[in-house]
C-alpha positions as CSV (number, residue, x, y, z in Angstrom):
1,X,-5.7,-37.6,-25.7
2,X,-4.7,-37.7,-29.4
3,X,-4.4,-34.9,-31.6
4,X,-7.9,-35.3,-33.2
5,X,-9.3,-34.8,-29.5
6,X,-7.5,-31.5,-29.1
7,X,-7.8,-29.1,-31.6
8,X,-6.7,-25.9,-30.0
9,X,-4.1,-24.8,-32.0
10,X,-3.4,-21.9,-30.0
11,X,-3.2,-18.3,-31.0
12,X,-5.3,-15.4,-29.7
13,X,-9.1,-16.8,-30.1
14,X,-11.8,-15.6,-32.6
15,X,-13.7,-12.3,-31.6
16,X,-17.4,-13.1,-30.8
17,X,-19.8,-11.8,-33.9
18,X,-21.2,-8.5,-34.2
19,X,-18.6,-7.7,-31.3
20,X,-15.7,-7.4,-33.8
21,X,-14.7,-4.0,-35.7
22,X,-14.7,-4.2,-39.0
23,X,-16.0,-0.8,-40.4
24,X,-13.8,1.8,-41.0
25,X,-14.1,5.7,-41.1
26,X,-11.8,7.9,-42.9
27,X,-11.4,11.3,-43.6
28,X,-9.1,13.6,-45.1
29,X,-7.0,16.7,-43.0
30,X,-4.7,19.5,-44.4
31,X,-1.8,19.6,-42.4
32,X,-2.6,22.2,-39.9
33,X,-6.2,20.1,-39.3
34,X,-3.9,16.7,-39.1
35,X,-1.6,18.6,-36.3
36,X,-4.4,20.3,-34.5
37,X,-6.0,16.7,-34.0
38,X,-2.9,15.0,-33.1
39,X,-2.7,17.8,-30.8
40,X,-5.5,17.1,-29.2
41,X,-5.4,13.4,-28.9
42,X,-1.7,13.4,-26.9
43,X,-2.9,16.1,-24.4
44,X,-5.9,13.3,-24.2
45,X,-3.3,11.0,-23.6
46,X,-5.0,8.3,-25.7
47,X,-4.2,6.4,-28.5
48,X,-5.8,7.6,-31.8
49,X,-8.3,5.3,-32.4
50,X,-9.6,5.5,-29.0
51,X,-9.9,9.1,-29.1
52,X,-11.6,9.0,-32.2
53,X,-14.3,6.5,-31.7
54,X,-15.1,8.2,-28.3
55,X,-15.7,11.4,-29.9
56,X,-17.2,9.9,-32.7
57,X,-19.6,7.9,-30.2
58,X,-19.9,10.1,-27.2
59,X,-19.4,14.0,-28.5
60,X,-16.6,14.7,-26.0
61,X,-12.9,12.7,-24.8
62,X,-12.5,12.2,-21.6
63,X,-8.5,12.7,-20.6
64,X,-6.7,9.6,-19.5
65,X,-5.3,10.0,-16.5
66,X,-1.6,12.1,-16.2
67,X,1.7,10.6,-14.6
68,X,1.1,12.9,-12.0
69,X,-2.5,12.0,-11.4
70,X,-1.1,8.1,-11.5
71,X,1.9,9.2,-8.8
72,X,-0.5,10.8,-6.6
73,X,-3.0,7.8,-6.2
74,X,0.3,5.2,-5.5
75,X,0.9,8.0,-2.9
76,X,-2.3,7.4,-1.4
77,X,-2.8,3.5,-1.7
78,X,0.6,3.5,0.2
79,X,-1.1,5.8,2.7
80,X,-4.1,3.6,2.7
81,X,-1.2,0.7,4.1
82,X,0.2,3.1,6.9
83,X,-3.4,3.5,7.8
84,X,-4.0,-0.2,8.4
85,X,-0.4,-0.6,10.5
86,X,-1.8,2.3,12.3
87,X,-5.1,1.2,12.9
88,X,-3.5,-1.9,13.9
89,X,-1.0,-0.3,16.2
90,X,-4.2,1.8,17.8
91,X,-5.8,-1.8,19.1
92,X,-2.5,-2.9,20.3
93,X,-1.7,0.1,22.0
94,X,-4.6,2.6,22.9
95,X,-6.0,5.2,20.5
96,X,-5.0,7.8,22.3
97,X,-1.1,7.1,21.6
98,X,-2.1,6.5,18.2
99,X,-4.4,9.7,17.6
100,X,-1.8,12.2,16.4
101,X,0.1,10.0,13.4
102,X,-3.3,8.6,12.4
103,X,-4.9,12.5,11.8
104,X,-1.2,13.5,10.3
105,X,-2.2,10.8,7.7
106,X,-5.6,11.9,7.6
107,X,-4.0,15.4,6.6
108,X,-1.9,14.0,3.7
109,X,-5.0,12.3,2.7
110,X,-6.6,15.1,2.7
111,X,-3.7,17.2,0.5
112,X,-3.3,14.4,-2.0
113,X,-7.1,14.3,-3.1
114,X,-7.4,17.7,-3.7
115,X,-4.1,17.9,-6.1
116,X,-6.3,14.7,-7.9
């Protein structure tokens, strides 16, 4: 293959038409209207642009997801793990022996989503 053959110069590739955005909005703030914005936009927990165009496009933000909301659905995927070595465990060994951890977990469970 020469180099006539392959011209893929690399880089990130062209954005399909109509899809890219070109049009901008812009507006201008006092100070307090600036800070009450930005204020807005990090308890969204979004970039600026994003929060815009979604309220711009939709009337309303919806809130990224916290740390804490993040942390509490690792807890449960982990959970979601122990229930598959338990579950496990249970066909190796009799439900019966099994019945107490697995409704333990089904209690965490049951803790974690409502925190969510």
């Amino acid at each position: 293959m020469t180099y006539q053959e392959n011209k893929n110069k690399g880089g990130r590739p062209k954005t399909v038409k109509g899809k890219a955005r070109t049009k901008t909005i812009s507006t201008r703030l006092t100070l307090a209207e600036w800070k009450a914005v930005m204020r807005r936009i990090a308890d969204a927990g979004k970039k600026p642009s994003h929060f815009l165009r979604e309220l711009l496009l939709y009337g309303k933000v919806v809130a990224a997801r916290t740390q804490e909301d993040r942390q509490q659905i690792r807890m449960l995927e982990g959970g979601c793990n122990n229930l598959n070595q338990l579950a496990k465990m249970a066909h190796q060994q009799g439900f019966p022996g099994t019945k107490s951890k697995i409704m333990d977990l089904l209690d965490e469970f049951n803790k974690i989503i409502t925190r969510i």
